[in-house]
N, C-alpha and C positions, 0 to 999 in steps of 0.2 A: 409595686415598686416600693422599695425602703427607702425612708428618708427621716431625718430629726422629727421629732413629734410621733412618728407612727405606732399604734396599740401593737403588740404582738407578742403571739405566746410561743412559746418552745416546744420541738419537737421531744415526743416520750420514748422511752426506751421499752416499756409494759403498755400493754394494752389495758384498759381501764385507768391508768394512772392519771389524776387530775393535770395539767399543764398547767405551768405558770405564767401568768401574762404580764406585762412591761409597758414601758415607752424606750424608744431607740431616743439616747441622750446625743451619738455620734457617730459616724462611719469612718471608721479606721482603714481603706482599702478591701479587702476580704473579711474584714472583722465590724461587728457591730458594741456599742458599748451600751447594754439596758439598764434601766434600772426599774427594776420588778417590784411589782404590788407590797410586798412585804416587807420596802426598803432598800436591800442591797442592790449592789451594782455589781455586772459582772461585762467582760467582753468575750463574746465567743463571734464562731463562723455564723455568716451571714446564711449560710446553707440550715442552720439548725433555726431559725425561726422563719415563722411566717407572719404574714399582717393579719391584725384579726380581723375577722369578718363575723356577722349572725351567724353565718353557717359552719361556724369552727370553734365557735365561745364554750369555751369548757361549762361544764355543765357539774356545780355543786352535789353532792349525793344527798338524800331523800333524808 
């Protein structure tokens, strides 16, 4: 379940592409408003992220 505070990263369009992960600052109805690791804020569809979990934690390359 989405709610204020929750970690989550964005769905990729490429396979191997690193995702980016966030906190949900607000729920806009269908829309989420994050504001991701690297600063920015953006609002997209609640459909394009998910909550992170260990078993979904992008994984840094080697």
């Amino acid at each position: 379940m989405l709610r204020s505070g929750t970690r989550v990263t964005r769905l990729t369009k490429k396979v191997g592409q690193v995702p980016p992960t966030g906190r949900i600052l607000s729920i806009h109805g269908d829309s989420v408003e994050v504001e991701w690791e690297d600063g920015h804020k953006s609002i997209i569809s609640r459909e394009a992220v998910t909550p992170l979990t260990e078993a979904n934690r992008p994984h840094k390359g080697v």
